[in-house]
C-alpha positions in Angstrom: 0.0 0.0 0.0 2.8 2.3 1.0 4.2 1.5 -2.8 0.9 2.0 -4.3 0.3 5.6 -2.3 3.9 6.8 -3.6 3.3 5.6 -7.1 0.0 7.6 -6.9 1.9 10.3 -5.3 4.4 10.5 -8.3 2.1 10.2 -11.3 -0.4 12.7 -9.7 2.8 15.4 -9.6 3.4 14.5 -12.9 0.3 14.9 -14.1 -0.7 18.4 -12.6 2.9 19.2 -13.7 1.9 18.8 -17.5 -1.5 19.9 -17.3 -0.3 23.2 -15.8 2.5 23.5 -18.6 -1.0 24.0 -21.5 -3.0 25.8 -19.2 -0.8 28.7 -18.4 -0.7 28.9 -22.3 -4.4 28.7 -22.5 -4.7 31.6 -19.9 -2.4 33.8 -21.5 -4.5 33.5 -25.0 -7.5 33.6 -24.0 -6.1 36.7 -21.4 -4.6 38.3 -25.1 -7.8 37.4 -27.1 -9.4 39.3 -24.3 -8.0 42.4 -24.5 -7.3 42.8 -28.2 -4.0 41.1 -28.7 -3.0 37.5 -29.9 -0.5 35.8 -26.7 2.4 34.0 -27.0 2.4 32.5 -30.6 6.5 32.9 -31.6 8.1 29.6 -29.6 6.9 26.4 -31.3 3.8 25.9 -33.7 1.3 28.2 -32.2 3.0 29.5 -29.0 2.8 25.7 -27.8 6.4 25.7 -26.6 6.3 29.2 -24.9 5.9 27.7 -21.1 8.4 25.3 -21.7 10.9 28.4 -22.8 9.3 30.4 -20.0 10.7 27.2 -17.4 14.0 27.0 -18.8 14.7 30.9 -18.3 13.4 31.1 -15.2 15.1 28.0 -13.8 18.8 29.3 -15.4 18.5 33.1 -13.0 20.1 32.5 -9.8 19.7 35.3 -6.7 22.2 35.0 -4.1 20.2 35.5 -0.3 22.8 35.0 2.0 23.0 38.9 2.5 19.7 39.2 4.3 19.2 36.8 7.4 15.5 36.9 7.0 15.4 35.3 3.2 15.9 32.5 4.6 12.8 32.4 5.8 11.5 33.4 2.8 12.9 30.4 1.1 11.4 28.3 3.9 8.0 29.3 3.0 8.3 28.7 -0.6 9.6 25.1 0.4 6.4 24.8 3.0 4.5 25.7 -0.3 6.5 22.7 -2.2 5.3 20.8 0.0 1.8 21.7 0.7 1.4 21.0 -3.2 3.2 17.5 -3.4 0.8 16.3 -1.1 -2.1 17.4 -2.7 -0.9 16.0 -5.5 -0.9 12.5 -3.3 -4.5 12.4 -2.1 -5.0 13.5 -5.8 -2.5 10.1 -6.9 -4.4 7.8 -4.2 -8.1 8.9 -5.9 -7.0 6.8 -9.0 -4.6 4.3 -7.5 -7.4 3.3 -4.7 -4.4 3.9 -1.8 -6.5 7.2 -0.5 -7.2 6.5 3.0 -10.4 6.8 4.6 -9.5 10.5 5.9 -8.1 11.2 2.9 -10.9 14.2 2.6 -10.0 15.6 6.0 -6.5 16.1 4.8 -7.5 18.8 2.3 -8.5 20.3 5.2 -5.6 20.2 7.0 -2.9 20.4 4.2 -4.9 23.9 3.3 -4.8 25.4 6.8 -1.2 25.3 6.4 -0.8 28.0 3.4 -1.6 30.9 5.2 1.6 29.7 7.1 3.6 29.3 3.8 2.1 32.8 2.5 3.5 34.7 5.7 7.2 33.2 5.8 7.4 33.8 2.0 6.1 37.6 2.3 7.8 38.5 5.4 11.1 36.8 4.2 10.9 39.4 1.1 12.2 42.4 2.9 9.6 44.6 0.8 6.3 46.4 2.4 4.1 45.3 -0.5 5.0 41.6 0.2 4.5 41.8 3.6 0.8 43.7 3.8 0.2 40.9 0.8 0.5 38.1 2.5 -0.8 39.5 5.8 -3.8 40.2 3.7 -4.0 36.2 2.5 -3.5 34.7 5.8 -6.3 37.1 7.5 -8.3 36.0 4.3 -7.8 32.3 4.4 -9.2 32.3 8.3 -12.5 34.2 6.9 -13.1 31.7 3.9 -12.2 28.4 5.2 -14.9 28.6 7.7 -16.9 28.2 4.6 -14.6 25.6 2.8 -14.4 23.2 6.0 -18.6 23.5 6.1 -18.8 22.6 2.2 -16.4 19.7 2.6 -18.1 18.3 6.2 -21.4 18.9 5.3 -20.6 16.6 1.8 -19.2 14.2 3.6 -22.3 14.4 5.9 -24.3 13.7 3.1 -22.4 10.7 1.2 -21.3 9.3 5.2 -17.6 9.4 5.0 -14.5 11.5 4.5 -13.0 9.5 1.8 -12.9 10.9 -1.7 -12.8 7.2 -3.1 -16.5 6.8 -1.8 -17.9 10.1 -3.7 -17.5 7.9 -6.6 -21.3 6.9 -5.6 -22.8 10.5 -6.2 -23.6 11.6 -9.1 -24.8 14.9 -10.7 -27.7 15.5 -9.0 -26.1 16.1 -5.9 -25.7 19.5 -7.2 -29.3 20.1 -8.0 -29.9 19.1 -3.9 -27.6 22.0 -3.0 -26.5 24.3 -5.4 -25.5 26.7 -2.8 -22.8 24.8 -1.5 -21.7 24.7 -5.3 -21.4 27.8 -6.0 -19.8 28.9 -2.4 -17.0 26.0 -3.7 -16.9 27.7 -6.3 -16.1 30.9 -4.7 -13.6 29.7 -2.1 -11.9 28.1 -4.6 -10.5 31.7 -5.9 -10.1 32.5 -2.6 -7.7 29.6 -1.8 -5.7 29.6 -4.8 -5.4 33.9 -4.7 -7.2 33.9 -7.9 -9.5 37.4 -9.4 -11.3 38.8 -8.3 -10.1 37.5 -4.4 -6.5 37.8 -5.4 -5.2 40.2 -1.7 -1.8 38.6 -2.1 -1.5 40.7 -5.2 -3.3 43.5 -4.7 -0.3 45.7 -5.7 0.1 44.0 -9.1 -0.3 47.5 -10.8 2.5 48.5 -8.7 4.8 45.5 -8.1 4.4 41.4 -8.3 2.8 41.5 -5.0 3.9 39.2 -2.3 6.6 37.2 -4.7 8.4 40.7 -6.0 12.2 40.1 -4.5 12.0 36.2 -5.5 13.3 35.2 -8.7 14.5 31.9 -10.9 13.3 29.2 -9.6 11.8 30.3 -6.0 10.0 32.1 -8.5 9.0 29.2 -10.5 7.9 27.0 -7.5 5.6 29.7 -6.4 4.1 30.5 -9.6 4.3 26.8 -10.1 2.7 26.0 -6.9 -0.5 28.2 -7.5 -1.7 26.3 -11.0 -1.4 23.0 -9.3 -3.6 23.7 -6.5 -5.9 25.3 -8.9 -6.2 22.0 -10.8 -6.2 20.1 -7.9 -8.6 22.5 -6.6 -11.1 22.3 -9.9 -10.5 18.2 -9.8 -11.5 18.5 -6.1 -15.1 20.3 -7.1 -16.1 17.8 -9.3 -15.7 14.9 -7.1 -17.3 16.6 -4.2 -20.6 18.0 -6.5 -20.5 15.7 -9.3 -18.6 12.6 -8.5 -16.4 10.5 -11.0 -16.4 9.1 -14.3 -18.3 11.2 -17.0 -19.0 14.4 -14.7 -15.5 14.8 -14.3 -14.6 15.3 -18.4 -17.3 17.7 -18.5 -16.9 19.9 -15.6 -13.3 19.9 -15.0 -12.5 21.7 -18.1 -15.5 24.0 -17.0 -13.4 24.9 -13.8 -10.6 25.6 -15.4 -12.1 28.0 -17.7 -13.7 29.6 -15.0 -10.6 30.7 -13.6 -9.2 32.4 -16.7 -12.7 34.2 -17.8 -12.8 35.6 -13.5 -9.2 36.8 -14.1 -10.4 37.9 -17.8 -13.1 40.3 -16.5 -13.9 40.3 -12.5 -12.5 43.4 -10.6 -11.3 42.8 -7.6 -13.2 43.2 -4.1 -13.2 45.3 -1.7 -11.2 43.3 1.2 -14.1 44.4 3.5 -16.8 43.7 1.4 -14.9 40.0 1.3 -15.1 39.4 4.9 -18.2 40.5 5.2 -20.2 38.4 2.8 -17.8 35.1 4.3 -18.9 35.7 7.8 -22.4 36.9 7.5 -23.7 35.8 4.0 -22.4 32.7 3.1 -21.6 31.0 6.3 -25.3 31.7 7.1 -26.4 30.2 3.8 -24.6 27.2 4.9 -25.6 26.5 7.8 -29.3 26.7 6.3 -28.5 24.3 3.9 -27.7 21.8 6.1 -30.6 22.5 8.6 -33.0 21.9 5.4 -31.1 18.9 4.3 -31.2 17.2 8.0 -34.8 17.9 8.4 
């Protein structure tokens, strides 16, 4: 079993790794298409190659962070990141090897609480103002909209009587139709825990600098940027199973997820960071909680 969970381990990093390769590209075109321009179309047929050239000049730039006693825990955070996304990509591996364990769901829980900590050693560790007030923004964020996430996941597994994701194989579309509310709530805090638009506070001084990754470069760049389109396919996989379980659902909606990321960054403008907390805490936790009182009685 221990073989079986690393093989899943391994193919599921591989496979987000290659997924997220063609859908940087297909953000960036349909991002160009959408504001009048074409994207990356010079490196291979079609622009195909271009996040493979972006990788390799990325990965070649080298920053020396020995200077600064507080990089280092800078770099720590990027490798807590690392981390945090290998093992999602293990409970995603397990889903398809059959090696997820029966808590596997639970885990999501717990492997997401730990960005906010990964967010703050990365910002702080930058020695820039901007970083910091970023990532403070994220972790106070990620307390406000995982109160909704951890309802979502408990009150589906509630409903299906387990927390592993191998038995959500047994629900099927119309679980979405019995509470649509919870659907689109997932849908929201999935933005919200990948720092996607419109929820994107990490970044809110992208018109002025990179936001919380501006001093990191090469490839502590790369892992971060890296990092954040794994866990939003990770994130998207993790929707369908919950709402719509496996086999045909999944072709349909994943790609449906992932499209809904690029047309929010395409056109959404960002929140106000109060209105955000404020629709969490007394909007959609309240819808919630409804939910489940009309689904128990």
């Amino acid at each position: 079993m221990f073989i079986l969970g690393l093989f899943g381990g391994v193919f599921g990093l591989l496979v987000s790794l290659l997924i997220i390769a063609f859908f940087i590209l297909a953000e960036r075109k349909i991002l160009g298409y959408s504001q009048f321009r074409k994207g990356p179309n010079k490196v291979g047929i079609m622009g195909l190659l271009q996040s493979f050239a972006d990788l390799l000049k990325l990965v070649v730039k080298f920053k020396f962070y020995n200077y600064q006693g507080r990089s280092c825990v800078g770099i720590l955070g990027v490798y807590i990141l690392m981390c945090l996304t290998v093992f999602y990509c293990f409970i995603y591996g397990g889903y398809y090897t059959f090696s997820g364990g029966l808590l596997s769901l639970l885990w999501y829980l717990v492997i997401s609480g730990f960005t906010s900590y990964a967010m703050l050693s990365a910002g702080w560790g930058s020695y820039s103002k901007y970083a910091m007030f970023g990532s403070l923004r994220s972790a106070f964020g990620a307390v406000t909209f995982e109160a909704c996430f951890m309802c979502i996941v408990i009150f589906c597994a509630l409903c299906y009587g387990g927390y592993s994701i191998c038995s959500f194989n047994s629900c099927g579309w119309w679980s979405m139709l019995v509470f649509p509310s919870a659907y689109l709530l997932f849908i929201v805090c999935m933005l919200c825990e990948t720092n996607r638009t419109p929820f994107d506070f990490a970044e809110s001084e992208s018109e002025l600098v990179s936001g919380f990754n501006i001093e990191y470069s090469g490839i502590f760049f790369t892992c971060l940027f890296a990092c954040e389109y794994v866990i939003i396919f990770i994130f998207s996989w993790l929707g369908c199973i919950l709402m719509f379980g496996g086999g045909w659902p999944l072709v349909i909606f994943l790609p449906f997820h992932l499209m809904f990321f690029m047309w929010a960054r395409a056109t959404l403008p960002r929140v106000r960071y109060d209105h955000f907390v404020n629709f969490f805490w007394s909007v959609a936790l309240c819808v919630l909680l409804l939910t489940f009182f009309v689904v128990v009685i």
